[in-house]
C-alpha positions in Angstrom: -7.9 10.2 -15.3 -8.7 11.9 -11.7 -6.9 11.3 -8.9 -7.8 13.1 -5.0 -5.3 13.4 -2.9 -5.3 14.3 0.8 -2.9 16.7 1.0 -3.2 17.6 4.9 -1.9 14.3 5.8 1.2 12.9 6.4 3.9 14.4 8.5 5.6 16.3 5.4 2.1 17.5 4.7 1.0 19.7 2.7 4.4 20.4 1.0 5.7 16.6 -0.2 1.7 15.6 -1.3 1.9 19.4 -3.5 5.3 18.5 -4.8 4.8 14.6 -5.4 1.2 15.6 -7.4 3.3 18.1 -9.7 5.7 15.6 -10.3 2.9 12.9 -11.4 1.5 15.9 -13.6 4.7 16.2 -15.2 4.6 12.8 -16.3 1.1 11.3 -16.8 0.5 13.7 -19.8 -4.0 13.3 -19.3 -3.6 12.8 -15.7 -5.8 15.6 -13.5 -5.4 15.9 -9.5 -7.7 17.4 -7.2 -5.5 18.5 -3.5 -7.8 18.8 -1.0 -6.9 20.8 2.3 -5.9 23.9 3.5 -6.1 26.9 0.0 -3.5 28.8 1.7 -0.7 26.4 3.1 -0.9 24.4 -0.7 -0.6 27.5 -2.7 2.7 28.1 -0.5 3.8 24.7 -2.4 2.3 25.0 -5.6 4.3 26.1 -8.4 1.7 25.6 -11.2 -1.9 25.0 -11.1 -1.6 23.1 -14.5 -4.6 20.0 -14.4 -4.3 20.5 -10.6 -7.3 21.6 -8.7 -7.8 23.1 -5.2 -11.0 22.2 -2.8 -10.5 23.7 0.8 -11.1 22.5 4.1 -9.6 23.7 7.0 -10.9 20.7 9.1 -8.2 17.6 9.5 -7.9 14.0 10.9 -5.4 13.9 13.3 -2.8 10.7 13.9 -4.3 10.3 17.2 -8.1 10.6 16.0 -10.0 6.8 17.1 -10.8 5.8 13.5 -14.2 5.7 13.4 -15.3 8.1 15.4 -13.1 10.8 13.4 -14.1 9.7 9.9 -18.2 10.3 11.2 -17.6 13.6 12.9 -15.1 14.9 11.1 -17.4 15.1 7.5 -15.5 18.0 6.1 -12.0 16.2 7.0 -9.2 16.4 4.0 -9.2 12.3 3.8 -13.2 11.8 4.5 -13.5 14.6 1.7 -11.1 13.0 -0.7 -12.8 9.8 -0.6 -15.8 11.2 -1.2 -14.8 12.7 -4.8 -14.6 9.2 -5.9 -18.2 8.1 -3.9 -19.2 10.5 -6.1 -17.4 9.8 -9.0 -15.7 12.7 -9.5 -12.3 10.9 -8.9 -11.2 7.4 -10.1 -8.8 6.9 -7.0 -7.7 8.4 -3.8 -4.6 9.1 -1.9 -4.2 9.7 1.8 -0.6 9.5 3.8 -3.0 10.2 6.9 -4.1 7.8 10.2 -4.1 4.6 8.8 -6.8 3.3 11.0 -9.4 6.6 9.2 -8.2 5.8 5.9 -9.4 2.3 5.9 -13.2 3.1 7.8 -13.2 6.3 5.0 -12.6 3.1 2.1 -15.1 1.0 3.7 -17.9 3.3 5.0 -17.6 6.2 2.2 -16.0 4.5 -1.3 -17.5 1.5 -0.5 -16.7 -2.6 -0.6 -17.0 -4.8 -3.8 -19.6 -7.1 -3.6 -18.8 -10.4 -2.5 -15.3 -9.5 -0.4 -16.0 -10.4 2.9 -13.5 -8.0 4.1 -10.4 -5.2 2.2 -6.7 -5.8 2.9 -4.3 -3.5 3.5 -1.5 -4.9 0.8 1.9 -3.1 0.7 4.3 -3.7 -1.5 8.1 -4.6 0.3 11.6 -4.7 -1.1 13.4 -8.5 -1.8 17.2 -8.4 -2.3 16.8 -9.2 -6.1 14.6 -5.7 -5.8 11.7 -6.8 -7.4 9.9 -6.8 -4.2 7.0 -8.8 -2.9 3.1 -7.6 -2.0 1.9 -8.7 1.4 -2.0 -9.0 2.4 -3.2 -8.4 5.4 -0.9 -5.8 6.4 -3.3 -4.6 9.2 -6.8 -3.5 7.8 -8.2 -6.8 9.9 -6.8 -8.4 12.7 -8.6 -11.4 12.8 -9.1 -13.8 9.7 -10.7 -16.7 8.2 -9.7 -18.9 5.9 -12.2 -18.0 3.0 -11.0 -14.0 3.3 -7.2 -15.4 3.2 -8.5 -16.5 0.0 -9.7 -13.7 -1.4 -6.4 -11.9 -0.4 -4.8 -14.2 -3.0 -6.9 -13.8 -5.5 -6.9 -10.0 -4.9 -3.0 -10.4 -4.6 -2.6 -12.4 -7.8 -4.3 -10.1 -9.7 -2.5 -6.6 -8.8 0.9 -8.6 -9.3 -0.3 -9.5 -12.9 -1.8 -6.3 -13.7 -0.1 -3.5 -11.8 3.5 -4.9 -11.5 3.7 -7.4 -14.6 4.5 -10.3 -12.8 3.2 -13.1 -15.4 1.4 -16.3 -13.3 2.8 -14.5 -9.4 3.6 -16.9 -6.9 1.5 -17.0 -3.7 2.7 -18.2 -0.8 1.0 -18.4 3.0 2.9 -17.2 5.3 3.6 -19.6 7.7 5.9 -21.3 11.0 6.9 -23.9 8.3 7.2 -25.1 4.8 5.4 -28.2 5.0 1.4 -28.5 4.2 0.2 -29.3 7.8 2.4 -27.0 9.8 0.8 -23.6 11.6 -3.1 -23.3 13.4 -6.1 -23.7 12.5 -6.6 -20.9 10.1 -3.0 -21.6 8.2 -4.3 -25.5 7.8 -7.9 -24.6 6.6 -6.6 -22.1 4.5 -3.6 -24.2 2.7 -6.3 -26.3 1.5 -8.6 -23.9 -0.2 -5.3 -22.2 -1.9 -4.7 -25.7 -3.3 -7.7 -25.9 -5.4 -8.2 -22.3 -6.5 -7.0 -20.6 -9.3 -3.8 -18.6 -8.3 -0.5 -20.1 -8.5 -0.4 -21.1 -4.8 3.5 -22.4 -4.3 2.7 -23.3 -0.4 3.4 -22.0 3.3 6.6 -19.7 2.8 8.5 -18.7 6.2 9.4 -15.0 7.2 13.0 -15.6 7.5 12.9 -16.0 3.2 10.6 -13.2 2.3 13.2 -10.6 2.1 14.5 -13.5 -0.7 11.8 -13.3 -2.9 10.1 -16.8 -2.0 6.7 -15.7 -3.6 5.6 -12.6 -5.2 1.9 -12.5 -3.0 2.3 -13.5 0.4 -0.8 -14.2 2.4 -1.7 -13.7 6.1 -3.9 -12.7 8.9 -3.6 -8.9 9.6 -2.3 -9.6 13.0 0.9 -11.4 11.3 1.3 -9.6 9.0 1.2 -6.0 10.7 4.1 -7.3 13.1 5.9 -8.7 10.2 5.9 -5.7 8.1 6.9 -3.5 11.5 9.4 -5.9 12.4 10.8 -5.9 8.4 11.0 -1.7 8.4 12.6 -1.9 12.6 15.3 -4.1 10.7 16.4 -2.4 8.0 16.5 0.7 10.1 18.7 -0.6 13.0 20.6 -1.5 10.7 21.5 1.2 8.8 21.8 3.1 12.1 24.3 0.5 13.1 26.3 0.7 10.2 26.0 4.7 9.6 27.6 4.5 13.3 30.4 1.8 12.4 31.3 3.6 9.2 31.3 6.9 11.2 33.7 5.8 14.4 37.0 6.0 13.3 39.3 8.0 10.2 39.7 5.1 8.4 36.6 3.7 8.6 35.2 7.4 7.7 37.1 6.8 4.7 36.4 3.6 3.6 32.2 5.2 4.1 33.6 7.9 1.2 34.9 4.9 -0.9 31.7 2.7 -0.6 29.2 5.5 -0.8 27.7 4.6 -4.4 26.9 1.3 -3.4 25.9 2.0 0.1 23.5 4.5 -1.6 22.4 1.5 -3.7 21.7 -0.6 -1.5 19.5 1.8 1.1 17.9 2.6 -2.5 16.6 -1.0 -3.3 15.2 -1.4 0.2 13.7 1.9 -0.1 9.7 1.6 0.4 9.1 5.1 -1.8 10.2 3.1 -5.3 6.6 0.9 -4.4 4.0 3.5 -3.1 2.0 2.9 -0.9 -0.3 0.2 0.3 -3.2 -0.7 -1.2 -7.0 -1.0 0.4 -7.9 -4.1 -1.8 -11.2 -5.2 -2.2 -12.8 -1.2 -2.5 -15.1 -0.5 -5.3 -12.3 2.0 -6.4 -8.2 2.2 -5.4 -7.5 3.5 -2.4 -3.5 4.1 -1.5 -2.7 4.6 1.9 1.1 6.2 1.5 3.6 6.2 4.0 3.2 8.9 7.0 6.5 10.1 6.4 6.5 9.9 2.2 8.1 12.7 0.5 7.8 13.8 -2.7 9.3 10.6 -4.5 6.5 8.6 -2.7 4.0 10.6 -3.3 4.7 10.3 -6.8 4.9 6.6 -6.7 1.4 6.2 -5.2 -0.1 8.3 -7.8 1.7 6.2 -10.4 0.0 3.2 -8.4 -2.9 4.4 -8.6 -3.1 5.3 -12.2 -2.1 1.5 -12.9 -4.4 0.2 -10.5 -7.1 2.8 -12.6 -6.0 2.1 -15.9 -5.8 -1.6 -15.5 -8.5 -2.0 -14.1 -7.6 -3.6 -11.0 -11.2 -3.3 -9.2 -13.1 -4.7 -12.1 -10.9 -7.5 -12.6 -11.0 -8.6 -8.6 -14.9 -7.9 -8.8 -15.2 -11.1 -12.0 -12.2 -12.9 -10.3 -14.8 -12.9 -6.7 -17.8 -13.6 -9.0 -16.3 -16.8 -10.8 -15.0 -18.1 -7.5 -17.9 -18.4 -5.8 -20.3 -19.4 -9.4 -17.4 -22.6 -9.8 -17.9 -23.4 -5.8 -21.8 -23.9 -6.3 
């Protein structure tokens, strides 16, 4: 199995993408990973050259690069190159921890869309108190939505919770203002109804206040929603380990009682850590694309290339590619 990864972006870049790849190598025994970037700055990194290959390009997509515009000017780019060694087959997935926005036009215009999604999802996976986690589609790859691509995006959803994370029969749930069927707009209603008679295990409209529960194991939404959700979920979780670092940190005693709970405080920023998951998913690409987290280190890095393998090994594309197929040959 092949695997190109990005290593120019990210903030950490090129030192947590060299270190996360040797760390994949050290576990995924026939696994092979092409770094593409700058020769120099990644041998600085690279302990061993063991199934790890170099291509060099000095020429980068910044964070503040508009989208489109970079990923057609900027052909020699570290992430327009990388997802051009699995255009041309010489990868089976790609990994970028670059500008989101390139990432997704480099999926669409250069790897290319399955036939018959209407549009990809950005589909990250977030933590749940139990820490199993839940995946969310659309996390931002489209703002706008209609209720037939919501539908896909559980379909797409149901099958990497099967196939990637084990989850037998996953629950879907669309996100919602409400648990009953006719609460929300337009788009929630029309799309409620078309969940009901497909074949995922559709459990109903879920609310955001009972995500971080585990309500469902695929939740559903425009991109819109579910980018402010997902920002709103990781604003949280920070703030509030700010609040309480500074808490624990005000006074002797409450300094000491910080020493006392340290394993389990370590435990808990541990289960709502987003580097156990990867990174997010472009679902609905004729290969996986994994968009890691701008500030992943090594751990995360490693995690995405472990996503990707099962993504590549089971077959995730293929499957979603039938799943489209038989959904639209039963609706004729």
């Amino acid at each position: 199995m092949k695997i190109a990864i990005d290593a120019m972006g990210g903030d950490n870049a090129p030192q947590a993408l060299v270190e996360g790849a040797e760390k994949a190598i050290g576990h995924f025994p026939n696994l092979h990973i092409t770094l593409i970037g700058d020769e120099e700055q990644i041998h600085k990194h690279l302990k061993s050259s063991e199934r790890i290959s170099i291509i060099h390009t000095d020429e980068v997509i910044e964070g503040t690069d508009e989208p489109v515009r970079a990923v057609r000017r900027k052909k020699n780019a570290s992430m327009v190159l990388t997802a051009n060694e699995v255009k041309e087959g010489r990868a089976d997935a790609c990994i970028s921890a670059g500008n989101t926005g390139a990432l997704m036009t480099a999926g669409l215009f250069v790897v290319g869309r399955i036939d018959g999604i209407e549009r990809p999802a950005l589909a990250p996976t977030l933590p749940t108190l139990d820490g199993k986690g839940f995946l969310m589609l659309d996390a931002g790859a489209n703002v706008d939505a209609k209720p037939t691509q919501l539908l896909q995006y559980a379909i797409m959803g149901s099958i990497y919770a099967e196939k990637v994370r084990g989850i037998p029969n996953p629950r879907v749930g669309l996100l919602n203002i409400g648990t009953e069927d006719k609460k929300g707009n337009e788009l929630t209603r029309q799309t409620f109804e078309l969940l009901k008679e497909a074949n995922v295990n559709f459990i109903g409209n879920v609310e955001s206040r009972e995500l971080l529960n585990g309500a469902a194991d695929v939740v559903v939404t425009d991109g819109f929603t579910g980018n402010m959700t997902l920002k709103t979920i990781e604003g949280t979780a920070l703030s509030i380990f700010s609040m309480l670092k500074a808490e624990l940190m005000s006074t002797f005693k409450s300094k000491m009682a910080a020493a006392v709970l340290k394993p389990q405080l370590k435990g808990l920023k541990a289960k709502m850590d987003y580097s156990e998951y990867g990174g997010a998913g472009l679902f609905g690409l004729k290969a996986p694309v994994i968009k890691a987290h701008g500030s992943s280190d090594s751990t995360a890095v490693f995690s995405a290339v472990k996503q990707a393998v099962n993504m590549v090994g089971n077959q995730v594309p293929a499957t979603i590619k039938k799943a489209i197929e038989e959904t639209y040959t039963e609706s004729v």
